[in-house]
C-alpha positions as CSV (number, residue, x, y, z in Angstrom):
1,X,-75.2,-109.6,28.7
2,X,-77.3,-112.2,30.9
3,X,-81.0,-111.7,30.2
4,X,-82.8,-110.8,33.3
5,X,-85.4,-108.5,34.9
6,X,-83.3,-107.9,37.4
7,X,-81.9,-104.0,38.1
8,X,-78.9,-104.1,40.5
9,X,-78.4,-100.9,42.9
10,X,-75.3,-99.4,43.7
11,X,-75.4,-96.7,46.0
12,X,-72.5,-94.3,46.3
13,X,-74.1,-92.2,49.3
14,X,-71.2,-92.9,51.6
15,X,-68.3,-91.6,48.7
16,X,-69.9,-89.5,45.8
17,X,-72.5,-88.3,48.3
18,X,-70.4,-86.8,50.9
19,X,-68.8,-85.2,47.9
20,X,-71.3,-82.5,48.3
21,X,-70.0,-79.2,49.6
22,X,-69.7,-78.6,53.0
23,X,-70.8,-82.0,54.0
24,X,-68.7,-84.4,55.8
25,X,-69.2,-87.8,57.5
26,X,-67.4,-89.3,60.3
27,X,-66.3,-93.0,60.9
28,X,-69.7,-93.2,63.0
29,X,-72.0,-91.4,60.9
30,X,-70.7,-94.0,57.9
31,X,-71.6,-97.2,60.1
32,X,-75.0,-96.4,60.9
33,X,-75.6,-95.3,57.4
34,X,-74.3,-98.5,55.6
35,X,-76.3,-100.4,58.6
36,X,-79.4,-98.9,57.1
37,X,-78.2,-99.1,53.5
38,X,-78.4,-102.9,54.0
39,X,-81.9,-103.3,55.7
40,X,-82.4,-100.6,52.6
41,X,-81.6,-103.9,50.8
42,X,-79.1,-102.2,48.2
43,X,-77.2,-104.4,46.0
44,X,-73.7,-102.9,46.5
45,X,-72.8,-100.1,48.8
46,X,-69.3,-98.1,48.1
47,X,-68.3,-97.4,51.1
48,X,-65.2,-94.7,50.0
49,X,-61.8,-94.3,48.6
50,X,-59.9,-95.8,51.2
51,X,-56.9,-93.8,49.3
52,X,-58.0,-90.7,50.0
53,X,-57.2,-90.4,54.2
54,X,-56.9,-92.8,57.2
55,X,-60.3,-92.0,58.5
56,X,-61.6,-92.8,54.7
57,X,-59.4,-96.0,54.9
58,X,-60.8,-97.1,58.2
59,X,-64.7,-96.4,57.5
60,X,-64.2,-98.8,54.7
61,X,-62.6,-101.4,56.7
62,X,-65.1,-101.3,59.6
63,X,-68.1,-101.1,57.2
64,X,-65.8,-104.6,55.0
65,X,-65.8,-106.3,58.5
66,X,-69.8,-105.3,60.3
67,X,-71.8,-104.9,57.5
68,X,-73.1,-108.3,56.0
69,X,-75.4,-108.9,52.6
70,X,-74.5,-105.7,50.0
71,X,-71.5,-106.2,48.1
72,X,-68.4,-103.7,49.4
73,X,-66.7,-101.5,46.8
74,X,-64.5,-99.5,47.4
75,X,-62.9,-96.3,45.1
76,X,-59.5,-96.0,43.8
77,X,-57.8,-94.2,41.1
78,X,-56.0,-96.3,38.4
79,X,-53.1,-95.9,40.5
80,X,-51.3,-99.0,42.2
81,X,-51.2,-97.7,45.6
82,X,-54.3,-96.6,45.3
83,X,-55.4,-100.5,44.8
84,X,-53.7,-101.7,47.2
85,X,-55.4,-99.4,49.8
86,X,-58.4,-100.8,48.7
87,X,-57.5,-104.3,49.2
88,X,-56.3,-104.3,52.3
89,X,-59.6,-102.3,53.5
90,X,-62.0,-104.9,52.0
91,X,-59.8,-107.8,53.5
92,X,-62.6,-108.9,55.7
93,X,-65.5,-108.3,53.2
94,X,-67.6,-111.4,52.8
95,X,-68.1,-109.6,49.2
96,X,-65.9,-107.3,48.0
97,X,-65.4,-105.0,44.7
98,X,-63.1,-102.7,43.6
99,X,-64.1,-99.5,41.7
100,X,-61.0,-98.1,39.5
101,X,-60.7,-96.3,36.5
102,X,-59.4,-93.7,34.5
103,X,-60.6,-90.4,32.2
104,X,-61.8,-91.5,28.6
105,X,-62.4,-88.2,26.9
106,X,-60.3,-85.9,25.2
107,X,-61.2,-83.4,27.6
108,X,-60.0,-85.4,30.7
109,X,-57.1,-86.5,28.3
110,X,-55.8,-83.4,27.4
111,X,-56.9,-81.7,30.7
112,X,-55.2,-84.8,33.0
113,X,-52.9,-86.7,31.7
114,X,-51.4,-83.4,29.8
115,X,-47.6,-84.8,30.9
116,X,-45.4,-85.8,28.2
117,X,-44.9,-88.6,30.5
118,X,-48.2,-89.8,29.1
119,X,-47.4,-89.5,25.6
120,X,-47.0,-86.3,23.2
121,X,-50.1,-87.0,21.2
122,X,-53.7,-87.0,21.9
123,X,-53.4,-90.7,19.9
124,X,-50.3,-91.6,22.3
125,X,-51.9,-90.5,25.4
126,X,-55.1,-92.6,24.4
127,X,-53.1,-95.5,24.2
128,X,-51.1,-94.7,27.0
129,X,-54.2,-94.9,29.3
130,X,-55.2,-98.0,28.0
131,X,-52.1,-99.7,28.9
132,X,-52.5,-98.2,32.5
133,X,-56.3,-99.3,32.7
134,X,-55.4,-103.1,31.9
135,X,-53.1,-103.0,34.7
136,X,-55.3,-101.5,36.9
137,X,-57.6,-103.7,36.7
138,X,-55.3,-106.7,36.5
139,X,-54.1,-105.6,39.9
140,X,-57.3,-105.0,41.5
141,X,-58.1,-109.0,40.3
142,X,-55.4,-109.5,42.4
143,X,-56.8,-108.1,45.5
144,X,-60.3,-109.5,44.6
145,X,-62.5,-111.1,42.3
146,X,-64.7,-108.7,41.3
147,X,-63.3,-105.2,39.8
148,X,-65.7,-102.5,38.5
149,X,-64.1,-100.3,35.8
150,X,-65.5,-96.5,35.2
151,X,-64.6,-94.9,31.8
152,X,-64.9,-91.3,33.6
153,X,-66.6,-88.5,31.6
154,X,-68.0,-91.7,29.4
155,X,-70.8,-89.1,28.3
156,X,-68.6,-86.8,26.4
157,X,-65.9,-89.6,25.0
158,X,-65.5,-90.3,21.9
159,X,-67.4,-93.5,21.0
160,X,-64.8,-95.4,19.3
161,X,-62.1,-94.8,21.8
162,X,-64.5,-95.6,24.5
163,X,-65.3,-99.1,22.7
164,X,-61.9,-99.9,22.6
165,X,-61.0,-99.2,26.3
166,X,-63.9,-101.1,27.4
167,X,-63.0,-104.3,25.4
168,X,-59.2,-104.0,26.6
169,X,-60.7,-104.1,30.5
170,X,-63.2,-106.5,30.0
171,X,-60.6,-108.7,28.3
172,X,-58.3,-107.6,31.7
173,X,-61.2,-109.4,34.1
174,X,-63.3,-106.2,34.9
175,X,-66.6,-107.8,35.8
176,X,-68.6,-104.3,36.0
177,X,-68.1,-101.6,33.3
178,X,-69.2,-98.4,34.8
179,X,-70.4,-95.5,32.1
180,X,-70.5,-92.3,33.7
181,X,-72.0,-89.1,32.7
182,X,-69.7,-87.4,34.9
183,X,-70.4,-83.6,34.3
184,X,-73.9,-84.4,33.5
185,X,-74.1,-83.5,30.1
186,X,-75.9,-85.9,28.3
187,X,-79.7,-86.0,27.4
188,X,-82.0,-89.1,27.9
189,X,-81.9,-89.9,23.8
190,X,-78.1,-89.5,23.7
191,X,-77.2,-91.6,27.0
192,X,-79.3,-94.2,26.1
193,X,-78.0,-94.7,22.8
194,X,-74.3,-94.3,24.4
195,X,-75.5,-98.0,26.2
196,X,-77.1,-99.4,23.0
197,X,-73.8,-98.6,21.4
198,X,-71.9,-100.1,24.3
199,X,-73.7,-103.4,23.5
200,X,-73.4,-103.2,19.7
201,X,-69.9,-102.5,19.4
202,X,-68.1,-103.5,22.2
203,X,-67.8,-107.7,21.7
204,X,-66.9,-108.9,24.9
205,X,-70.0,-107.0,26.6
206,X,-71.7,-110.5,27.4
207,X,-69.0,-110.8,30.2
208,X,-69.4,-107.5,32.0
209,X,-72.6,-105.8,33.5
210,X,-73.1,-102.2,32.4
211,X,-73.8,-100.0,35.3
212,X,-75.0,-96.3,34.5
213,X,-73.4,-93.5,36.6
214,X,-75.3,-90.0,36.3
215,X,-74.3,-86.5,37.7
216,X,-78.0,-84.0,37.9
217,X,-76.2,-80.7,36.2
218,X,-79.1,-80.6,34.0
219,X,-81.7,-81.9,36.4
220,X,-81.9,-85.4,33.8
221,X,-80.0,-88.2,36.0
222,X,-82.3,-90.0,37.0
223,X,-83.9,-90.0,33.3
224,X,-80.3,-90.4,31.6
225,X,-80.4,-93.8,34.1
226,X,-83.5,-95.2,33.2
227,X,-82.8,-94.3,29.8
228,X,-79.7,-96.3,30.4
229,X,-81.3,-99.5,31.9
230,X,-84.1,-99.5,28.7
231,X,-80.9,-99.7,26.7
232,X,-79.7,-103.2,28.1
233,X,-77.4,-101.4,31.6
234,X,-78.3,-103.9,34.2
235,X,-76.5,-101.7,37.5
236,X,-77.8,-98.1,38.2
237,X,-75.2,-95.8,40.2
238,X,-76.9,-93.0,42.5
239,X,-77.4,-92.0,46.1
240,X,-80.2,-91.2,49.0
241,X,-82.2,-87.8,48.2
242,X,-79.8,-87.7,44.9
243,X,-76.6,-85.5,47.2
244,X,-73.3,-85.2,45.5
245,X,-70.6,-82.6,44.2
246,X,-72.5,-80.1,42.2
247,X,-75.8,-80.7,41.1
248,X,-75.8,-84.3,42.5
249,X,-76.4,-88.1,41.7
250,X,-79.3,-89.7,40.4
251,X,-81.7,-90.0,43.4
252,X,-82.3,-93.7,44.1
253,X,-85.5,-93.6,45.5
254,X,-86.6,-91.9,42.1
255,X,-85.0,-94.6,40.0
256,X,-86.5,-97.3,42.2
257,X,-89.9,-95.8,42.2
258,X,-89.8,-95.4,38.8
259,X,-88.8,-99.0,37.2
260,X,-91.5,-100.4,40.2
261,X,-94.3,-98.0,39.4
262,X,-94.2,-98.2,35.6
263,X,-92.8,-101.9,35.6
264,X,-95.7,-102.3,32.5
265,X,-92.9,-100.1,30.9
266,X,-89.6,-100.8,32.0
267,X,-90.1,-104.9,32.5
268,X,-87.6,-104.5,35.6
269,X,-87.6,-105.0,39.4
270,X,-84.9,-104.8,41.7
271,X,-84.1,-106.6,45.9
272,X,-84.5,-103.0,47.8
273,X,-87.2,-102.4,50.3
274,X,-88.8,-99.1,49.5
275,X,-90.9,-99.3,52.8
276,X,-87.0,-98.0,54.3
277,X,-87.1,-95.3,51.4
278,X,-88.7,-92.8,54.1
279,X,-86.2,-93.5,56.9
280,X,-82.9,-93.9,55.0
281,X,-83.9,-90.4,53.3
282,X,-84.5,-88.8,56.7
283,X,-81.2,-90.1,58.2
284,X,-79.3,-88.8,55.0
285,X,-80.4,-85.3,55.3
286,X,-80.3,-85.1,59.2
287,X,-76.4,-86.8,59.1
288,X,-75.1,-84.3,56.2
289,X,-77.2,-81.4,57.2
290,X,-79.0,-81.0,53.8
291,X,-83.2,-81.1,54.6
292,X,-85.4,-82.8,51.9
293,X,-87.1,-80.1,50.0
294,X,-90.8,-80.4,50.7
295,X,-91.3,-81.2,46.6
296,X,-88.8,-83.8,46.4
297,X,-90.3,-86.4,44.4
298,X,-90.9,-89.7,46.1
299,X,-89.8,-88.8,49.8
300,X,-90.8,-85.3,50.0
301,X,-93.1,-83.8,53.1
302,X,-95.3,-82.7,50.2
303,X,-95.2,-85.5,48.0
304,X,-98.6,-87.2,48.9
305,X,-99.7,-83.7,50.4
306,X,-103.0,-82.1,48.0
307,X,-104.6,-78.9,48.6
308,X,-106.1,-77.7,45.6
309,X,-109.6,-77.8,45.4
310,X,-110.1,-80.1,42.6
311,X,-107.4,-82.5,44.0
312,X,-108.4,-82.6,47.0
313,X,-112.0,-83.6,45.5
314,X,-111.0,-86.4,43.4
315,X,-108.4,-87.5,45.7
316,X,-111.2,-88.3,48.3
317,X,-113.4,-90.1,45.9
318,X,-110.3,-92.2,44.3
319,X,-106.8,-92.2,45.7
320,X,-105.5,-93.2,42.5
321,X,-106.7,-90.0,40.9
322,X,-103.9,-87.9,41.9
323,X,-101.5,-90.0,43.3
324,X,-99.2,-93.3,41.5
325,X,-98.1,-94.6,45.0
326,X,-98.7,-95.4,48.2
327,X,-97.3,-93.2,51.0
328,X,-97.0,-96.6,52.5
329,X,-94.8,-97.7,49.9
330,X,-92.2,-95.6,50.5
331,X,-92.4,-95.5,54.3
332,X,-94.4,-92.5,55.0
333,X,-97.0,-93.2,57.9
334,X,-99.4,-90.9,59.0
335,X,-99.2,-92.5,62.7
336,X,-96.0,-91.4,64.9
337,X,-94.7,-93.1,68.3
338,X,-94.3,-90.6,70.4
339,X,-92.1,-91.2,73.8
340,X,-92.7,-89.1,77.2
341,X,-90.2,-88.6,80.3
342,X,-92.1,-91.6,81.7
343,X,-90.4,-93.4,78.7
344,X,-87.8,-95.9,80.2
345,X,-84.0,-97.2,78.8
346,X,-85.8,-100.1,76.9
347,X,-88.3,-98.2,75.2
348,X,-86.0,-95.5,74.2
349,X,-83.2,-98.3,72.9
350,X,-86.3,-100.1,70.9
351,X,-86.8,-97.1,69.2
352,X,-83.6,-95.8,68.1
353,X,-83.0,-99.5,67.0
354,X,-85.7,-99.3,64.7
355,X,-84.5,-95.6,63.7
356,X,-81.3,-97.3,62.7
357,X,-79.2,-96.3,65.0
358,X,-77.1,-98.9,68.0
359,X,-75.8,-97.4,71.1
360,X,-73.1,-99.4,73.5
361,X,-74.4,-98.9,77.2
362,X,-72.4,-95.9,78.2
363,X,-73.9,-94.0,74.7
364,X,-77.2,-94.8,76.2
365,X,-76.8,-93.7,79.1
366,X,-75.8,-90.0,77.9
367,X,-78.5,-90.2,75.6
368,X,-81.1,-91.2,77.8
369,X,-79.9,-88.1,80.6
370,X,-80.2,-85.4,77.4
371,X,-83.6,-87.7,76.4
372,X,-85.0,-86.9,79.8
373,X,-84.0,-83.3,80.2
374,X,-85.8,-82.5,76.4
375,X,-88.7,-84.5,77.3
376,X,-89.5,-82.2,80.7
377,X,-89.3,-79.4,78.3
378,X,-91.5,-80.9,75.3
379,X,-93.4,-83.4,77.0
380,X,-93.5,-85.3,73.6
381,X,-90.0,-86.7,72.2
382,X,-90.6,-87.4,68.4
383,X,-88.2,-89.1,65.9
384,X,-86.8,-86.3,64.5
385,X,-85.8,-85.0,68.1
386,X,-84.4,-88.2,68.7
387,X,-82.0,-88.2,65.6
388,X,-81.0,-84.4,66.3
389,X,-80.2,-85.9,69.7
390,X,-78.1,-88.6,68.6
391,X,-76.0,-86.6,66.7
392,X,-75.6,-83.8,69.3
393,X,-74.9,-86.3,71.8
394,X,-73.1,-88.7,70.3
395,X,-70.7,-86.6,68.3
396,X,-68.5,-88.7,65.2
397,X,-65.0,-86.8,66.3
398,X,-63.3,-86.0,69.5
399,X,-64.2,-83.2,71.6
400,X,-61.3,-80.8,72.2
401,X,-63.8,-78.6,73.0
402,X,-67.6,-79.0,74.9
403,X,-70.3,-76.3,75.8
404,X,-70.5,-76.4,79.4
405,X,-72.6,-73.1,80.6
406,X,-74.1,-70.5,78.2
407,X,-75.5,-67.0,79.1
408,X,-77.0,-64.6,76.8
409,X,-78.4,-61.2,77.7
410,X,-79.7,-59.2,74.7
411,X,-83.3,-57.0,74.0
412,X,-84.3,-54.3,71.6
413,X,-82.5,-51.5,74.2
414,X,-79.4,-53.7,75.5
415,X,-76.0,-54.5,73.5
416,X,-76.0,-58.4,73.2
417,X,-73.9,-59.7,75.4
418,X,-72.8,-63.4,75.7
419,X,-70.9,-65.5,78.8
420,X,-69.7,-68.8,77.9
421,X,-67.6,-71.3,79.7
422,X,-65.8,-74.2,77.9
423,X,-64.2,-77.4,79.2
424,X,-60.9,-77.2,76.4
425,X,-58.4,-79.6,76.4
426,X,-59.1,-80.7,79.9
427,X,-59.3,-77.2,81.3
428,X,-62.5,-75.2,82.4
429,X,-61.7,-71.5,80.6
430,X,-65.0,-69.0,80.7
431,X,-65.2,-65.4,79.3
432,X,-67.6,-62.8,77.7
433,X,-67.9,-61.0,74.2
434,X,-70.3,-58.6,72.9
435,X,-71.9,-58.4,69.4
436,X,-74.4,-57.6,66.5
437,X,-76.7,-60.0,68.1
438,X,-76.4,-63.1,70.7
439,X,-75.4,-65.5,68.3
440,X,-72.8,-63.3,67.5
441,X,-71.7,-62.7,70.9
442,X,-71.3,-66.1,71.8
443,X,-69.2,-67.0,68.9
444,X,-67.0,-64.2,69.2
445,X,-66.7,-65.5,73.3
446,X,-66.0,-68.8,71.6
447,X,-63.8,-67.7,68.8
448,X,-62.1,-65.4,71.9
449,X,-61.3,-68.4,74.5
450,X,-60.5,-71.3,71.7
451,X,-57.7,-68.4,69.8
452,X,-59.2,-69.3,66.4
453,X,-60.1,-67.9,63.5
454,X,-62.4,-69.6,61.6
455,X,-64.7,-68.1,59.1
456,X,-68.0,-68.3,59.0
457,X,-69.7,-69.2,55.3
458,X,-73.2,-70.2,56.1
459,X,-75.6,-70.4,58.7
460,X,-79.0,-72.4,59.0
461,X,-81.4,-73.0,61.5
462,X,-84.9,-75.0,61.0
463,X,-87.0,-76.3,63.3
464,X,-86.6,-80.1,63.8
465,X,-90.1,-80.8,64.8
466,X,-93.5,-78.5,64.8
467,X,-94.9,-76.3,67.3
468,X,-93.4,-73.7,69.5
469,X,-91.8,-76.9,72.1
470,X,-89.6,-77.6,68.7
471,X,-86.0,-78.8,69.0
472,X,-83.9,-76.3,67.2
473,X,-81.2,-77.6,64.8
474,X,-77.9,-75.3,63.6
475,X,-76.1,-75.9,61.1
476,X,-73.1,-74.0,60.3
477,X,-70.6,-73.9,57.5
478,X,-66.5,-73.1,59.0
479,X,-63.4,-72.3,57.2
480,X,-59.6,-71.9,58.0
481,X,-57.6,-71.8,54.8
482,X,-58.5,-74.6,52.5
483,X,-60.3,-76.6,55.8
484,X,-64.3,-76.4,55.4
485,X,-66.2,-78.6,57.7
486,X,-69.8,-78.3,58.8
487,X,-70.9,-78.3,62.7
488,X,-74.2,-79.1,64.1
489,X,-76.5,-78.6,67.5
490,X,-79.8,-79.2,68.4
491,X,-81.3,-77.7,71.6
492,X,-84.8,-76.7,72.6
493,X,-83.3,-73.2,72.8
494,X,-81.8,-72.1,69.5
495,X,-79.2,-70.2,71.0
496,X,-77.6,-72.9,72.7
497,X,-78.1,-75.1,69.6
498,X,-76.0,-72.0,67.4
499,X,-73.3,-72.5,70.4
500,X,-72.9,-76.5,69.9
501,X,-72.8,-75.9,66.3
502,X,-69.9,-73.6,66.6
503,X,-67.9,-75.8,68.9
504,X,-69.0,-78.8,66.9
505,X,-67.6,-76.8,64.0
506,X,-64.3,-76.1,66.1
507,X,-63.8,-80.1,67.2
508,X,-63.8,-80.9,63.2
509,X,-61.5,-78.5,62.2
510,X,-59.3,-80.5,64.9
């Protein structure tokens, strides 16, 4: 491997992010996040697996043809159609990459490729795959010239097999060889000396980077990484506020933090602007509808927050007492621009520039009529209204259905009783349900008037902002058969923010 100090960033918030349960993005949502990825200053952003569905395929295209600086990867499967897909959705890329690869431990093996058609032996089967690697990634050099390979379930392979696989698809043209702990079972010790191995055994390694790829299961990904980069890996692998299926990624902004703040340890340093740390986390959570825990280490509400008595004493007399960083550093800032219904089209368009997000005309327009209307009722329009507003507003699928009139009558003596009229499929239709509560009511109205019958899994509500004036933000979690899709709302009433959830819910089930 080159010598250098340099730690490249791969963030995978866009495809093993949204992997999470219940979270989804739309082609939209996936724009203004890679737009913010890139003044994030990420080396690579994979953008998805353009395999998987047409909307996948065409976020990837859009975010290959807008997005300039980051490399674009894209996912496949060791699968030639997959491939393909890929490379004809990074066609436009200034830089593009393609991620494919294939299961490396017996587990995956056995579990997998348990087919005859993929030998009878464990020893056939493991030399089967190899063969079906190399072409993989002679296919994807096709298509491009950089090709990433993972070795999936890395973490629990056996070493000598995953030696071997490696030096077949470096010898193939793989520029990037990926080493995932896939079901997070590794410990720091163990991972690390996985990578050490990689470099000792494997002798074509000086042509391939070695990117680390941890899953949180044990709450050690992002020490399994850095564990990985002391250990000669020069990419780490990980998302925003460390989302993903299960447990989740290794959280970026911890790994960053960490090889910048103990750079006397590590020796490394990496392009990304951690001053965007605060506002790429905030987006994350509000697009996906998971909220930063308060504790979360780096970008947390309470990471630079001290209350105990003797903290609070030495933090007064030295900052550096009790704290490693600078909220600064990471983009917290204890001053907030605030925006009023005097606030005009420029200034509201200056600010949601600079909160990442770009509106056509028409978009600002609506938003600036739904701006106005919350600012007579708050007076004060913070950030956080504003990116509850956008999504409300500005919604990533088509509206079958839209909220057009809501009324609720409920009390401690009355049965809850809920009105609701609904523009649907170009019709006005309006009736009336009853239930346990109003929320209830108006989704059975809703459920009543739209004839379906989705379930309801989950139901959040938080409080975008402070203060009794607080925009209101729903989430909800729907289900019909094997379709789960989450819907959101925001309102300065919360009962009008669970009825845009629900019909938000409704529009993505499509």
């Amino acid at each position: 491997m080159k010598a250098t100090s340099k730690i490249a960033i791969f963030d995978t918030t866009l495809r093993d992010g949204e992997q999470a349960a219940g979270t989804r993005l739309g082609s939209r949502d996936k724009i203004t996040l890679a737009r913010q990825l890139a003044r994030l200053k990420v080396d690579i952003i994979e953008a998805g697996f353009p395999a998987s569905s047409p909307d996948d395929f065409e976020s990837v295209r859009r975010i290959a043809l807008e997005i300039k600086g980051p490399i674009i990867c894209a996912l496949s499967r060791a699968v030639p159609e997959d491939i393909d897909a890929c490379g004809r959705a990074l066609a436009k890329a200034a830089r593009p990459r393609i991620h494919t690869g294939i299961g490396v431990s017996d587990i995956h093996i056995m579990g997998k490729f348990r087919d005859d058609r993929y030998g009878k032996t464990l020893a056939g089967k493991k030399a089967k795959l190899i063969a079906i690697a190399v072409e993989s990634v002679k296919r994807a050099r096709k298509c491009v010239d950089d090709v990433q390979f993972y070795a999936e379930d890395a973490g629990r392979a056996e070493a000598s097999y995953l030696f071997q696989m490696l030096e077949a698809v470096i010898d193939a043209g793989a520029t990037v060889v990926n080493i995932p702990d896939t079901t997070g079972y590794t410990v720091p010790e163990q991972y690390g000396a996985l990578i050490a191995g990689i470099r000792e055994n494997v002798p074509n390694i000086a042509r391939a980077v070695i990117s680390v790829h941890c899953h949180d299961d044990l709450g050690l990904a992002v020490a399994n990484s850095l564990a990985g980069v002391r250990n000669g890996a020069r990419q780490v692998e990980g998302t925003i506020n460390g989302i993903g299926e299960r447990a989740g990624n290794a959280a970026l902004e911890e790994v960053v933090m960490g090889l910048r703040t103990r750079a006397d340890y590590y020796g490394k340093t990496t392009s990304i602007d951690p001053k965007e740390f605060f506002r790429t986390s905030r987006m994350v959570a509000d697009m996906l509808g998971m909220p930063v825990p308060a504790n979360k280490a780096v970008i947390g509400t309470n990471a630079f927050a001290h209350s105990s008595g003797i903290h609070v004493d030495g933090f007064l007399k030295d900052r550096q007492t009790y704290e490693i960083m600078m909220p600064a550093d990471v983009g917290f800032t204890e001053s907030r621009v605030v925006l009023t219904a005097r606030t005009g089209r420029a200034g509201l368009r200056s600010r949601l520039e600079k909160l990442g997000y770009e509106l056509t005309k028409p978009e600002l327009d609506t938003m600036y009529q739904r701006f106005l209307a919350v600012a007579d009722k708050k007076q004060e329009v913070l950030d956080e209204d504003l990116a509850a507003l956008v999504h409300d507003e500005l919604p990533p699928v088509e509206q079958a259905y839209k909220l057009e009139y809501l009324h609720c009558y409920s009390g401690t003596t009355a049965i809850p009783t809920a009105t609701v009229r609904l523009q649907m499929k170009g019709k006005t239709v309006e009736g009336a349900s009853i239930g346990d509560g109003p929320v209830d009511a108006v989704y059975k109205a809703i459920a009543s008037l739209t004839a379906t019958k989705a379930k309801l899994l989950r139901y959040d509500i938080r409080a975008v902002t402070g203060g009794t004036e607080a925009m209101g933000e729903v989430t909800v979690h729907l289900e019909i058969g094997a379709r789960h899709v989450m819907g959101r709302g925001a309102s300065t009433d919360v009962i009008e923010a669970s009825a845009k959830a629900y019909v938000d819910g409704l529009n993505r089930l499509g």
